[in-house]
mmCIF file as Biopython writes it, N, C-alpha, C and O atoms, coordinates in Angstrom:
data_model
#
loop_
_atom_site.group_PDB
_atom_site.id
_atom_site.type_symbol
_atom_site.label_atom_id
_atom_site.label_alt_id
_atom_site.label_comp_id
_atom_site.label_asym_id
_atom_site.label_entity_id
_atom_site.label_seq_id
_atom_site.pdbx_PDB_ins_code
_atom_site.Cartn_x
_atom_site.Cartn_y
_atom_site.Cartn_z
_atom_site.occupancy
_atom_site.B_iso_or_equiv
_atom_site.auth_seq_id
_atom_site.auth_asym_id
_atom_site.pdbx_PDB_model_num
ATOM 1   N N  . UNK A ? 1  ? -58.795 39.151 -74.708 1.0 0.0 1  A 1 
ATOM 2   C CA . UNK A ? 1  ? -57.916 40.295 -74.748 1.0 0.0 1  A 1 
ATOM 3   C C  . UNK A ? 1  ? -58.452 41.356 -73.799 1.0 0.0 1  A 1 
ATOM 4   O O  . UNK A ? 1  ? -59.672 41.514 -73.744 1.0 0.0 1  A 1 
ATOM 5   N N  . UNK A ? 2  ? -57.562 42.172 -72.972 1.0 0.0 2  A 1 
ATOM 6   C CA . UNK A ? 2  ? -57.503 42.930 -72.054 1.0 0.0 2  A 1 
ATOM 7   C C  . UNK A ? 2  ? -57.763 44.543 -72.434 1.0 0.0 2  A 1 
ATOM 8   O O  . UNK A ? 2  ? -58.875 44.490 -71.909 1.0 0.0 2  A 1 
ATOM 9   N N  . UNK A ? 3  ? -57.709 45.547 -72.769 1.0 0.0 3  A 1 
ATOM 10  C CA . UNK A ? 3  ? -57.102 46.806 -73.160 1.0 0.0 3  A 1 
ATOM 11  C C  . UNK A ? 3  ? -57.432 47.938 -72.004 1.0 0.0 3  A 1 
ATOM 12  O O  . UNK A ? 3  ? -58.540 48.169 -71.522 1.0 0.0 3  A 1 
ATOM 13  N N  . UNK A ? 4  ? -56.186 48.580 -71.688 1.0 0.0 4  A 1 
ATOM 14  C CA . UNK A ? 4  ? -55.981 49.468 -70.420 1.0 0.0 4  A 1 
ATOM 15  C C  . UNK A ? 4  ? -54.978 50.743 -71.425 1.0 0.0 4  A 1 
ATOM 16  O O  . UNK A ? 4  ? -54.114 50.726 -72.302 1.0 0.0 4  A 1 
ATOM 17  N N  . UNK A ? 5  ? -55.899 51.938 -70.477 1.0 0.0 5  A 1 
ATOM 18  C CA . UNK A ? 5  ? -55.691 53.025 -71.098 1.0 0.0 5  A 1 
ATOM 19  C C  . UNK A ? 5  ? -54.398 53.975 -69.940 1.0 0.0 5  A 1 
ATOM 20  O O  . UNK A ? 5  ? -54.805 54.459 -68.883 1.0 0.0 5  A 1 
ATOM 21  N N  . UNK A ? 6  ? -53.712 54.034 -70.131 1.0 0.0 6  A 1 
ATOM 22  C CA . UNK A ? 6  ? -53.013 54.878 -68.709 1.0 0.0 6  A 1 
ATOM 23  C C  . UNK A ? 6  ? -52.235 56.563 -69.572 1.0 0.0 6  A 1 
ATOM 24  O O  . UNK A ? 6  ? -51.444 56.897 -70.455 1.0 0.0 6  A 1 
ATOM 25  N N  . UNK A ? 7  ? -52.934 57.005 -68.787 1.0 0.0 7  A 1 
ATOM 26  C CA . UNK A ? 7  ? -52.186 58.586 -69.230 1.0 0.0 7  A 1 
ATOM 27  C C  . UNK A ? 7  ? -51.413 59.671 -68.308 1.0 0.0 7  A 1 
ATOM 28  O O  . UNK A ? 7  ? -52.021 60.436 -67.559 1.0 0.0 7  A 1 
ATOM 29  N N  . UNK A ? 8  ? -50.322 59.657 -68.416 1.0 0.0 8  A 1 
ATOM 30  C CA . UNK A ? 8  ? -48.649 60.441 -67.956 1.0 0.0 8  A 1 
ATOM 31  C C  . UNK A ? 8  ? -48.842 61.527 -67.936 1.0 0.0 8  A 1 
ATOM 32  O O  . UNK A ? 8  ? -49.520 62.018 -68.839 1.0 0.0 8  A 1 
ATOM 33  N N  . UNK A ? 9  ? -48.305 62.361 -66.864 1.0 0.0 9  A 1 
ATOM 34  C CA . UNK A ? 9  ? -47.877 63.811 -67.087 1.0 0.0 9  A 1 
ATOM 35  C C  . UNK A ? 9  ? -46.690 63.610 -67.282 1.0 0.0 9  A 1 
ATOM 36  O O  . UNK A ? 9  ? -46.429 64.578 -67.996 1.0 0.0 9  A 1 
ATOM 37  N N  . UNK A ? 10 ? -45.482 62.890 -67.140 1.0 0.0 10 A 1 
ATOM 38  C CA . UNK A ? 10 ? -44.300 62.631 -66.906 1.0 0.0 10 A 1 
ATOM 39  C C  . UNK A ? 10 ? -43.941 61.753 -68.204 1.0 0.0 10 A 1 
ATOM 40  O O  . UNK A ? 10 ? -44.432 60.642 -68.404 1.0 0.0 10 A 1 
ATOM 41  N N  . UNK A ? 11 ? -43.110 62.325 -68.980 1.0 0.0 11 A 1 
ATOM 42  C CA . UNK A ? 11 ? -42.203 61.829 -70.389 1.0 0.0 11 A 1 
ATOM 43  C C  . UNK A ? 11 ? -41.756 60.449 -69.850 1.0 0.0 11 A 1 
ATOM 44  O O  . UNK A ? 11 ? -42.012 59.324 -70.279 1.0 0.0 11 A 1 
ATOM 45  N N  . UNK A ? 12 ? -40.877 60.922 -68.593 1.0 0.0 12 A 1 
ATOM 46  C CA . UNK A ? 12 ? -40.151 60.066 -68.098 1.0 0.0 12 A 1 
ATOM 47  C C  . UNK A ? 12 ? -40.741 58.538 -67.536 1.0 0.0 12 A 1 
ATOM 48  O O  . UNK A ? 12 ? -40.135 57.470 -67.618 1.0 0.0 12 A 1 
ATOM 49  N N  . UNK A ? 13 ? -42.373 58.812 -66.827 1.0 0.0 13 A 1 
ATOM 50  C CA . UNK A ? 13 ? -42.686 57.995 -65.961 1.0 0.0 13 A 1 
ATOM 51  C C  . UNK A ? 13 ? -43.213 57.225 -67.345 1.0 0.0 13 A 1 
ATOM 52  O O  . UNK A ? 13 ? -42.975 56.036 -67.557 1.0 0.0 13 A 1 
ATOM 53  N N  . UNK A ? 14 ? -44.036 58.161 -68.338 1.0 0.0 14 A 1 
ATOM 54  C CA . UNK A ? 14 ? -44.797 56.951 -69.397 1.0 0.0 14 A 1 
ATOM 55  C C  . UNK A ? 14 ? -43.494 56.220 -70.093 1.0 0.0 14 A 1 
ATOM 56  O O  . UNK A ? 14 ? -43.899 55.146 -70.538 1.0 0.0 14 A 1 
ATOM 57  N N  . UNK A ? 15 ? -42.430 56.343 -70.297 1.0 0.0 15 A 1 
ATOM 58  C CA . UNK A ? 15 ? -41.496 56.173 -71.082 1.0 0.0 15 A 1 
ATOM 59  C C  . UNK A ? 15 ? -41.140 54.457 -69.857 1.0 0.0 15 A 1 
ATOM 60  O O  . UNK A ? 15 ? -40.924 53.343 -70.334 1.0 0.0 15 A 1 
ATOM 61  N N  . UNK A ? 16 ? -41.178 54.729 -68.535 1.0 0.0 16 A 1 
ATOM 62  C CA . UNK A ? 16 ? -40.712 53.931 -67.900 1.0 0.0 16 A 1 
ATOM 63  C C  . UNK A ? 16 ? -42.753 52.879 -67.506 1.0 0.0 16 A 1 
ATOM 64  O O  . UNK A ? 16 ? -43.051 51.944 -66.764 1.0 0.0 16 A 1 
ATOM 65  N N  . UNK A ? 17 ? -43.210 53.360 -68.046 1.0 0.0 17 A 1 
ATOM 66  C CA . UNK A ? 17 ? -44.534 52.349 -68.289 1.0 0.0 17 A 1 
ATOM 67  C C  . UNK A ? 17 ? -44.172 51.848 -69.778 1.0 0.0 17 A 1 
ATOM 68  O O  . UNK A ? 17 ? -44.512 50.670 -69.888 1.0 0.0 17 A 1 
ATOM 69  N N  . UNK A ? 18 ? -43.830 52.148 -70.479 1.0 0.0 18 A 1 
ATOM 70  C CA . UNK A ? 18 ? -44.042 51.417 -72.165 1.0 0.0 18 A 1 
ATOM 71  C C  . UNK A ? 18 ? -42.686 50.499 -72.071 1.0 0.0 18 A 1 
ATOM 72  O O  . UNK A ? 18 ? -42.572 49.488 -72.764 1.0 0.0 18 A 1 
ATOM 73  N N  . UNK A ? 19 ? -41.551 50.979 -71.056 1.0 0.0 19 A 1 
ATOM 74  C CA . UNK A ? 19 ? -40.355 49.449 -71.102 1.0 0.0 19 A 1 
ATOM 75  C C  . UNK A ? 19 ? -40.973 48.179 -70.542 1.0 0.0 19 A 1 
ATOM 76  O O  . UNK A ? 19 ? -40.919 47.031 -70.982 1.0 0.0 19 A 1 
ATOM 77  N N  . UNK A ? 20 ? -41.659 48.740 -69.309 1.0 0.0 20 A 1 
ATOM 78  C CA . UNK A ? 20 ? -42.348 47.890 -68.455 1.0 0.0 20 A 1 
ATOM 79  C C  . UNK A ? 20 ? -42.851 46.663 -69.444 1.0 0.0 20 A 1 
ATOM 80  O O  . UNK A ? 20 ? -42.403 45.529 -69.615 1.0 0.0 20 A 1 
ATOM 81  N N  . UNK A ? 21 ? -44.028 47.404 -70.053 1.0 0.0 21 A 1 
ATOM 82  C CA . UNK A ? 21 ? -45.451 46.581 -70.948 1.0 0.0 21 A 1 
ATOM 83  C C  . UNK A ? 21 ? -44.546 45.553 -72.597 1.0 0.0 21 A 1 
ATOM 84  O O  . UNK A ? 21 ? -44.925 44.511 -73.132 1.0 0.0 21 A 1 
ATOM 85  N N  . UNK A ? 22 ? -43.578 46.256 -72.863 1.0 0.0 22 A 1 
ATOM 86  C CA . UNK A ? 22 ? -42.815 45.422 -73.704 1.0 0.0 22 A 1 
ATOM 87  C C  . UNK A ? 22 ? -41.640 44.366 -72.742 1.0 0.0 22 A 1 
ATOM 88  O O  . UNK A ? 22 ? -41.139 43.261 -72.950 1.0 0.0 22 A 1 
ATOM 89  N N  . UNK A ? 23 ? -41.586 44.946 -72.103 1.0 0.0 23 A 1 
ATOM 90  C CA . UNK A ? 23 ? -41.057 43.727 -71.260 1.0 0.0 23 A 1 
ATOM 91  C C  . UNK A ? 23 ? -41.453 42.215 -70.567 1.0 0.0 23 A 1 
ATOM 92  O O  . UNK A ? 23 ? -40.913 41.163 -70.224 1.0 0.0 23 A 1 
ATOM 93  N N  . UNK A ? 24 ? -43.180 43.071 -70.625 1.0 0.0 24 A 1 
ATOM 94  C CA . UNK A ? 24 ? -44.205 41.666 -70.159 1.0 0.0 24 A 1 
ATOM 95  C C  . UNK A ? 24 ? -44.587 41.122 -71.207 1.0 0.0 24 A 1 
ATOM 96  O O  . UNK A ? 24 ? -45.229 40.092 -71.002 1.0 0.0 24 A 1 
ATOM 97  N N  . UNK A ? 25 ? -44.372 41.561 -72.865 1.0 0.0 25 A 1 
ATOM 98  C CA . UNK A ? 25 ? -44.527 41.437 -73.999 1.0 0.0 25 A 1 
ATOM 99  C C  . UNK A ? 25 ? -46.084 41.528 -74.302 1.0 0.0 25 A 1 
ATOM 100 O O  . UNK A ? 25 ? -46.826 40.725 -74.869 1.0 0.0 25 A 1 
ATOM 101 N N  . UNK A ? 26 ? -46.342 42.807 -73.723 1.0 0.0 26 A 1 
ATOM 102 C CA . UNK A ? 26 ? -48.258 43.196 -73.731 1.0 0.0 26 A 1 
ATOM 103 C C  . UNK A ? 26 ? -47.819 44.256 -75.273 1.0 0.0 26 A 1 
ATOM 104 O O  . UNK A ? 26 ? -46.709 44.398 -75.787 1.0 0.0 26 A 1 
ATOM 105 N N  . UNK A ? 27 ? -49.043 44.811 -75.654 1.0 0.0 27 A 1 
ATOM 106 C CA . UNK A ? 27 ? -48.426 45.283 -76.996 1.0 0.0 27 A 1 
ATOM 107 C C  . UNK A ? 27 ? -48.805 46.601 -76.443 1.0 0.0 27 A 1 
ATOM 108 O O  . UNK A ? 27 ? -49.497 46.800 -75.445 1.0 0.0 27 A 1 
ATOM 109 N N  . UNK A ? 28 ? -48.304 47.402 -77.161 1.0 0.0 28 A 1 
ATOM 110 C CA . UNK A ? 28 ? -48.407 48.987 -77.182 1.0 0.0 28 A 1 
ATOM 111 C C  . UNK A ? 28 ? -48.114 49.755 -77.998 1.0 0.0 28 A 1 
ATOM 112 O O  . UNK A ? 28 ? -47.304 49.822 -78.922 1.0 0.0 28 A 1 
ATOM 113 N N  . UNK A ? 29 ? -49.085 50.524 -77.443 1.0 0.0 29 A 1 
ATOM 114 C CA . UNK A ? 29 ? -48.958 51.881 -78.990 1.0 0.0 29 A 1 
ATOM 115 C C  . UNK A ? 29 ? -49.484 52.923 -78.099 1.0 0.0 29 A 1 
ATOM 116 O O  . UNK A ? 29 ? -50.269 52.612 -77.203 1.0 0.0 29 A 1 
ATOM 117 N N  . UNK A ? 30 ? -49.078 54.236 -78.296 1.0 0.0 30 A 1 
ATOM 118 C CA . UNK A ? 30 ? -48.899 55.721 -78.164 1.0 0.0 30 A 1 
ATOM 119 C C  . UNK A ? 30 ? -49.988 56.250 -78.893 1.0 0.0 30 A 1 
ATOM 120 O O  . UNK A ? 30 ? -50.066 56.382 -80.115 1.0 0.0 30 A 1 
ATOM 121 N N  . UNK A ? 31 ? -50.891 56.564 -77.956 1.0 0.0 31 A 1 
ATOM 122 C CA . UNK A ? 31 ? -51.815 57.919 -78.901 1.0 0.0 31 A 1 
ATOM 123 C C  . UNK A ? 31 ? -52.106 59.285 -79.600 1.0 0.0 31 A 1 
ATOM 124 O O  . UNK A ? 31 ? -52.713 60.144 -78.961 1.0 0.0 31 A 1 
ATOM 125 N N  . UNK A ? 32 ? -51.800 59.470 -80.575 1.0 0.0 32 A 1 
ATOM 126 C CA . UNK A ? 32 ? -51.621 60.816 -80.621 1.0 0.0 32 A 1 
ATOM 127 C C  . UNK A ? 32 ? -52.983 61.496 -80.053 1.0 0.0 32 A 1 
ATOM 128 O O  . UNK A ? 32 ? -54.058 60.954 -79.796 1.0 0.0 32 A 1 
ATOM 129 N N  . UNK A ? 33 ? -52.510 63.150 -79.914 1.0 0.0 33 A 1 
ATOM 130 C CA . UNK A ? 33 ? -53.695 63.699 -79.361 1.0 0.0 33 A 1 
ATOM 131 C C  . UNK A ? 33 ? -55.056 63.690 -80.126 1.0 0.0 33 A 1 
ATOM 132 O O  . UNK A ? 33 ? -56.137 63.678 -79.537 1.0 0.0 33 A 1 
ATOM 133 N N  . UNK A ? 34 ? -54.865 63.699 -81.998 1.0 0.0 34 A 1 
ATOM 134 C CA . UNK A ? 34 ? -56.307 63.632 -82.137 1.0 0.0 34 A 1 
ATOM 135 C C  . UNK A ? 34 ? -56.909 62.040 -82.007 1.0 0.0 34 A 1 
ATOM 136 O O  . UNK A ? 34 ? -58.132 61.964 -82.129 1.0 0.0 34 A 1 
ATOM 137 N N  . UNK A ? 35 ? -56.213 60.825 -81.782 1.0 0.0 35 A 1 
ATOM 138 C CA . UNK A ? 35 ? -56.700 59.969 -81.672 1.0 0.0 35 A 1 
ATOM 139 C C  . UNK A ? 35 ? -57.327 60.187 -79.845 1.0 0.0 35 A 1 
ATOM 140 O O  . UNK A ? 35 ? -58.437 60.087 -79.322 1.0 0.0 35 A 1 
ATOM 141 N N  . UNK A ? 36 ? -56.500 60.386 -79.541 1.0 0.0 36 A 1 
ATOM 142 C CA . UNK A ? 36 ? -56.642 60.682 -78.219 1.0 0.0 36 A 1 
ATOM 143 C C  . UNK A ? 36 ? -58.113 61.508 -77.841 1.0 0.0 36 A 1 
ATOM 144 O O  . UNK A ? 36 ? -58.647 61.275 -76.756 1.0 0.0 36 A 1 
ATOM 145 N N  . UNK A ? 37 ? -58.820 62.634 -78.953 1.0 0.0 37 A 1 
ATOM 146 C CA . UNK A ? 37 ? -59.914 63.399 -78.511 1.0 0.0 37 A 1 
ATOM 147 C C  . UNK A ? 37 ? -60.779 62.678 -79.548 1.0 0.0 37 A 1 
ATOM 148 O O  . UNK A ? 37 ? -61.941 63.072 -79.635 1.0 0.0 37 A 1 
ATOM 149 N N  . UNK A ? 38 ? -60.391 61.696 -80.335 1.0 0.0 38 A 1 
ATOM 150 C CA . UNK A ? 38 ? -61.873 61.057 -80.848 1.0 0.0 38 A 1 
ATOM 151 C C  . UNK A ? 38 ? -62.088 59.856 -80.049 1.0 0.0 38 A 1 
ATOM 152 O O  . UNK A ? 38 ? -63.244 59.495 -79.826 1.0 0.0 38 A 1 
ATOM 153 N N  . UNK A ? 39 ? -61.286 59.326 -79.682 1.0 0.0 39 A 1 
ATOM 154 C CA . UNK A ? 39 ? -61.475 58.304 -78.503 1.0 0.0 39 A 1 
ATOM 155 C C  . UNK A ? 39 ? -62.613 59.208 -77.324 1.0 0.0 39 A 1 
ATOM 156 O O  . UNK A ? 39 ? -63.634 58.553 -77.114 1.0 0.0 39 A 1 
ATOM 157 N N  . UNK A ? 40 ? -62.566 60.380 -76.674 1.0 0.0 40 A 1 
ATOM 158 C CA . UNK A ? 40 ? -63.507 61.035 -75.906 1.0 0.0 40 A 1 
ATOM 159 C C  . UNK A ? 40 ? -64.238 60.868 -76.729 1.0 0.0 40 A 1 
ATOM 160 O O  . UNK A ? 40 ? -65.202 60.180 -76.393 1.0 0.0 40 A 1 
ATOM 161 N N  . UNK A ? 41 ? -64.223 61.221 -77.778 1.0 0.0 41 A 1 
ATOM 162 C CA . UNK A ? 41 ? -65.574 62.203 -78.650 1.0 0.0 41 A 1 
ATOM 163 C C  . UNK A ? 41 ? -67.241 60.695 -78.419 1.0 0.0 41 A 1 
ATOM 164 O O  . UNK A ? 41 ? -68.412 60.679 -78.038 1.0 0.0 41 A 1 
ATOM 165 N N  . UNK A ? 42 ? -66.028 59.581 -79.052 1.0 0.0 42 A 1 
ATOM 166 C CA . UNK A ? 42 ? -66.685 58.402 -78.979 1.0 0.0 42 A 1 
ATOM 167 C C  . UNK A ? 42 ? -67.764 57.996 -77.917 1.0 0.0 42 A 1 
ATOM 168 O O  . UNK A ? 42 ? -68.977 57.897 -78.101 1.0 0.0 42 A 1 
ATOM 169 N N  . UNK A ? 43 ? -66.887 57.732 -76.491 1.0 0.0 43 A 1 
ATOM 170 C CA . UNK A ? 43 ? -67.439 57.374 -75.220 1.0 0.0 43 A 1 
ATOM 171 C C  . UNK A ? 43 ? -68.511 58.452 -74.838 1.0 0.0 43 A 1 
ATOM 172 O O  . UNK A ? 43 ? -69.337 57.945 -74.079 1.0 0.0 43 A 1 
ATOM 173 N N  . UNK A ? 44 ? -68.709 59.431 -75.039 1.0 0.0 44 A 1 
ATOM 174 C CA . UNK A ? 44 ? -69.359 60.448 -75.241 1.0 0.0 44 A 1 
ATOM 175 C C  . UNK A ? 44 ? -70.590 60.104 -75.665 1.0 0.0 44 A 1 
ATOM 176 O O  . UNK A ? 44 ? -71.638 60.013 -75.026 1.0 0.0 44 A 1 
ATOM 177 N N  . UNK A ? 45 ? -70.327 59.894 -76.978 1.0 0.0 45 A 1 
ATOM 178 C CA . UNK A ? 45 ? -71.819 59.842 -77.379 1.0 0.0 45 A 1 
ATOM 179 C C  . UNK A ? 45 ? -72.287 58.208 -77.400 1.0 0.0 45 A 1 
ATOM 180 O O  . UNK A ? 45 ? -73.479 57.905 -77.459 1.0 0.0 45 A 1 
ATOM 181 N N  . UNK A ? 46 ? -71.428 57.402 -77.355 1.0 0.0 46 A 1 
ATOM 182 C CA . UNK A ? 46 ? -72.469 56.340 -76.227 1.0 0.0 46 A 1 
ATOM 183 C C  . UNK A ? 46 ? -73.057 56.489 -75.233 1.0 0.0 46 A 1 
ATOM 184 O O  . UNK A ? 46 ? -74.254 56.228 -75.118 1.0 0.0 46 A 1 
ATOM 185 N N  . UNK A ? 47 ? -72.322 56.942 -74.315 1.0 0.0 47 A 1 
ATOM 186 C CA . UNK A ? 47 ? -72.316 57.564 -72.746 1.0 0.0 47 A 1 
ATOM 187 C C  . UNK A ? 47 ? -74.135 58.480 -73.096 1.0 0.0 47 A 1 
ATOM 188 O O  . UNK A ? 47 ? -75.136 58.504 -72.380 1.0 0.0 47 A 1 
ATOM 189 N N  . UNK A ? 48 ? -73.912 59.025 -74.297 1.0 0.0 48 A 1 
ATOM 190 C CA . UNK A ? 48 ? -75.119 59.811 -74.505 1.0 0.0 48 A 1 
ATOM 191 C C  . UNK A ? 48 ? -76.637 58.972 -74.441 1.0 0.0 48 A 1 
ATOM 192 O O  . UNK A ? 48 ? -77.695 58.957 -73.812 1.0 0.0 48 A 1 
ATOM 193 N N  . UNK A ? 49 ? -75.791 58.171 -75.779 1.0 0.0 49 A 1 
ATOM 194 C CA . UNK A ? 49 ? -77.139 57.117 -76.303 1.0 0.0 49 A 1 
ATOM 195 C C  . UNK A ? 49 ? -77.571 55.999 -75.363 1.0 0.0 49 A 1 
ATOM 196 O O  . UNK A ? 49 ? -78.629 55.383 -75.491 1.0 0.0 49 A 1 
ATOM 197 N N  . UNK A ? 50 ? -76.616 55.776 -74.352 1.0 0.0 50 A 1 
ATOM 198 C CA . UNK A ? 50 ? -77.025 54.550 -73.013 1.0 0.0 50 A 1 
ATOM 199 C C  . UNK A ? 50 ? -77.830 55.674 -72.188 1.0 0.0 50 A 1 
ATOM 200 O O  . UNK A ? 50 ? -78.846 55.211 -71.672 1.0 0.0 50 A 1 
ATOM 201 N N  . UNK A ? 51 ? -77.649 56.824 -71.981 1.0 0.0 51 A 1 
ATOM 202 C CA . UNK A ? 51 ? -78.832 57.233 -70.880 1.0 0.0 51 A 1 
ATOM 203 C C  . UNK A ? 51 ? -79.705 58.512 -71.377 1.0 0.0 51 A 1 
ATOM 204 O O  . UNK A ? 51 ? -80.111 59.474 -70.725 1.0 0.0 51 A 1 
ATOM 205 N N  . UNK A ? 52 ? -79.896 58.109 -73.138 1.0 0.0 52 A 1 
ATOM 206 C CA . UNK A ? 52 ? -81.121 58.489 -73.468 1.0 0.0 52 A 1 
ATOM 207 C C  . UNK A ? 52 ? -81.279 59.782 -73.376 1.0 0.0 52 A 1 
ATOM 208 O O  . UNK A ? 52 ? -82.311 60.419 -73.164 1.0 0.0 52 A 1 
ATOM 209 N N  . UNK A ? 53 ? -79.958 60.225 -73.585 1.0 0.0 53 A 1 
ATOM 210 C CA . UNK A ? 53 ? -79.970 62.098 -73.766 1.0 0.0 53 A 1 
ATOM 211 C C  . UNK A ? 53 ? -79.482 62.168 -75.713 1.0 0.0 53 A 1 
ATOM 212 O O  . UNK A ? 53 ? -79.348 63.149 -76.444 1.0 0.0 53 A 1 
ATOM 213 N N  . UNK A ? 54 ? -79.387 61.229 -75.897 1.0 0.0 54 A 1 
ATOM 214 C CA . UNK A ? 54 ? -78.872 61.246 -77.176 1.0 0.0 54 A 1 
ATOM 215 C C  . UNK A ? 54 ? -79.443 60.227 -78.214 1.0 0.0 54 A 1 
ATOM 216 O O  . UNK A ? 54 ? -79.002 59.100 -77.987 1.0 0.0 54 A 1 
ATOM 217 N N  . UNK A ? 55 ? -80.420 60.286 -79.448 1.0 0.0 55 A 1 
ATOM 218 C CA . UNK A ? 55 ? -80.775 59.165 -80.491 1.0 0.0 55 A 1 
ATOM 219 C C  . UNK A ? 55 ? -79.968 59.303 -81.284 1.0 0.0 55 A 1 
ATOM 220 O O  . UNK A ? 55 ? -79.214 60.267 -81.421 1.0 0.0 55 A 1 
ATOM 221 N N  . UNK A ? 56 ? -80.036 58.329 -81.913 1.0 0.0 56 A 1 
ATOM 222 C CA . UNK A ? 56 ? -79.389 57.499 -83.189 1.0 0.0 56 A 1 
ATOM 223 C C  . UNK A ? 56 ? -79.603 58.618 -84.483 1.0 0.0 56 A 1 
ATOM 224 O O  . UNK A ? 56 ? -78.847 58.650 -85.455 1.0 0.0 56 A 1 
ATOM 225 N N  . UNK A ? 57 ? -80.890 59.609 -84.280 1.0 0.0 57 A 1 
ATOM 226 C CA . UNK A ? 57 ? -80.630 60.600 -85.295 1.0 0.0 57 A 1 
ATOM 227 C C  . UNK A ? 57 ? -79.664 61.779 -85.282 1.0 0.0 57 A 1 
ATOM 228 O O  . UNK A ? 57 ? -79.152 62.428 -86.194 1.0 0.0 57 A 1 
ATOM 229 N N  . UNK A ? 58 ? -79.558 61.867 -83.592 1.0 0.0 58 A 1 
ATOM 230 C CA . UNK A ? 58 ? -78.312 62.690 -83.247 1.0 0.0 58 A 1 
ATOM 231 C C  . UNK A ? 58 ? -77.366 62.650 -83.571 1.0 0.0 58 A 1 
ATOM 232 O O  . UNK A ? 58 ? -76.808 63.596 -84.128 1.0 0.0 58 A 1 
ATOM 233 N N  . UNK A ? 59 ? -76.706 61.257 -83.279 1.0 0.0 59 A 1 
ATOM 234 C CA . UNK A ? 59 ? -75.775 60.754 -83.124 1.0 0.0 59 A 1 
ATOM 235 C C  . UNK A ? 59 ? -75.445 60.731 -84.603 1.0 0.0 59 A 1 
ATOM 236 O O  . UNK A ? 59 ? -74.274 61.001 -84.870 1.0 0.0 59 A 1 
ATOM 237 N N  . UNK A ? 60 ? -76.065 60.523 -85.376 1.0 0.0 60 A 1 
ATOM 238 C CA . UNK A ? 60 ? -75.703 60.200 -86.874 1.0 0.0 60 A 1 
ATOM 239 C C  . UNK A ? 60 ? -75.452 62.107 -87.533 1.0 0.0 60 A 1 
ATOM 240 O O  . UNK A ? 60 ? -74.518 62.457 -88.253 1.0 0.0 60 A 1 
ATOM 241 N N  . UNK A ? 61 ? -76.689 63.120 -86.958 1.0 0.0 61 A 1 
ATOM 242 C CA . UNK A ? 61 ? -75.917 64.258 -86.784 1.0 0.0 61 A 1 
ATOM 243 C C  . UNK A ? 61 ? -75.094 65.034 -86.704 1.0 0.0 61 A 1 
ATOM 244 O O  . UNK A ? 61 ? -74.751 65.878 -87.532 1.0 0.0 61 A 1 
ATOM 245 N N  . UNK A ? 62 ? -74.644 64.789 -85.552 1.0 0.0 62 A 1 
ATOM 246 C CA . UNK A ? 62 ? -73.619 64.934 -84.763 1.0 0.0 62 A 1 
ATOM 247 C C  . UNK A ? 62 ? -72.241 64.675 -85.670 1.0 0.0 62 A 1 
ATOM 248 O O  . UNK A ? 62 ? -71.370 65.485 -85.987 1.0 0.0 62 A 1 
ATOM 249 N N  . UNK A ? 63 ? -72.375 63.070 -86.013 1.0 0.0 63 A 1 
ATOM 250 C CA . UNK A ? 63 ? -71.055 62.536 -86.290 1.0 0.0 63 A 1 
ATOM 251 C C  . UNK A ? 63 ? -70.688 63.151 -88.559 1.0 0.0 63 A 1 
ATOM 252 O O  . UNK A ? 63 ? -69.735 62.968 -89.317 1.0 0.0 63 A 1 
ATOM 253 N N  . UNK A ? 64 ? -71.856 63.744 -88.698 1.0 0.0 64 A 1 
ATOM 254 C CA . UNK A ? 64 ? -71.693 64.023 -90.284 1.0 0.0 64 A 1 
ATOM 255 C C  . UNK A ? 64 ? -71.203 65.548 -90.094 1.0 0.0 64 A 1 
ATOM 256 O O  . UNK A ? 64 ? -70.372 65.916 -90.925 1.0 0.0 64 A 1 
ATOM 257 N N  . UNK A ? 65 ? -71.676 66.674 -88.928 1.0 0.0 65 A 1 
ATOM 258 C CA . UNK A ? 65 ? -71.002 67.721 -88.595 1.0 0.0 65 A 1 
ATOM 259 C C  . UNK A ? 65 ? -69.692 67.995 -88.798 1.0 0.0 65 A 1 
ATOM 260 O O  . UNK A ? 65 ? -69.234 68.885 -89.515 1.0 0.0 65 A 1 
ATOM 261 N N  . UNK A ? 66 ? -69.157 67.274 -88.204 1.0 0.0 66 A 1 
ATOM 262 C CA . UNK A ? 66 ? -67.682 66.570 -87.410 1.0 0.0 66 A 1 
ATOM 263 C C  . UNK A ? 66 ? -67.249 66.654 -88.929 1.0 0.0 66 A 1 
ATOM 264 O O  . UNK A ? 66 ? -66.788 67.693 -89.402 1.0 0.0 66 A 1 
ATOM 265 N N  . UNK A ? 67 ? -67.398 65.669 -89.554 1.0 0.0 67 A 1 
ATOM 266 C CA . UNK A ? 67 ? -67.197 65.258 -90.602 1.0 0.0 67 A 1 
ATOM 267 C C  . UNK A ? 67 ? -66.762 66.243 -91.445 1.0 0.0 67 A 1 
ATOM 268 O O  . UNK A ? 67 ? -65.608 66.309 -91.869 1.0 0.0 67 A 1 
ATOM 269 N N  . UNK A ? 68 ? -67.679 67.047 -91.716 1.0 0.0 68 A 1 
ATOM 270 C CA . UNK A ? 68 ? -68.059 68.491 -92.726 1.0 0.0 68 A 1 
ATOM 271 C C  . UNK A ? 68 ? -67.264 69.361 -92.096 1.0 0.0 68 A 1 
ATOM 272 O O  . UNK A ? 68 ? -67.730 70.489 -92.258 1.0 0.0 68 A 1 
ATOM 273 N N  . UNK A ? 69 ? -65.891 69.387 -91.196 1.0 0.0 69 A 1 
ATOM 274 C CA . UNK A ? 69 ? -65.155 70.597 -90.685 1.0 0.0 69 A 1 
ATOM 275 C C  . UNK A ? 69 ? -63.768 70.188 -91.121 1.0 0.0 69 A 1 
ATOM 276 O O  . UNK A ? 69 ? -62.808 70.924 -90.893 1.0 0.0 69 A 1 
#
């Protein structure tokens, strides 16, 4: 399995990408925006923990903060 992320300024143009992708019968789904900023939040703090600006105590930190708001 493949997964590709593409993001629109244009109603119109993403609207004419999602006929497209059901037409090739690829599956799709629409992100809302907070899925949309925990998806960042995520890559983030891998992005952190692969170059060692960020541990696993952080990260576990970090993510109970979040949590607690």
């Amino acid at each position: 399995m493949e997964t590709i992320i593409l993001r629109g300024e244009s109603k119109e143009d993403t609207g004419l990408l999602l006929k497209l992708a059901r037409k090739l019968n690829l599956g799709v789904r629409k992100l809302t925006l907070e899925e949309t900023e925990q998806m960042g939040m995520i890559l983030s703090i891998n992005e952190g923990i692969r170059s060692g600006l960020l541990d696993e105590d952080e990260k576990t930190e970090f993510i109970q903060n979040l949590n607690s708001k």
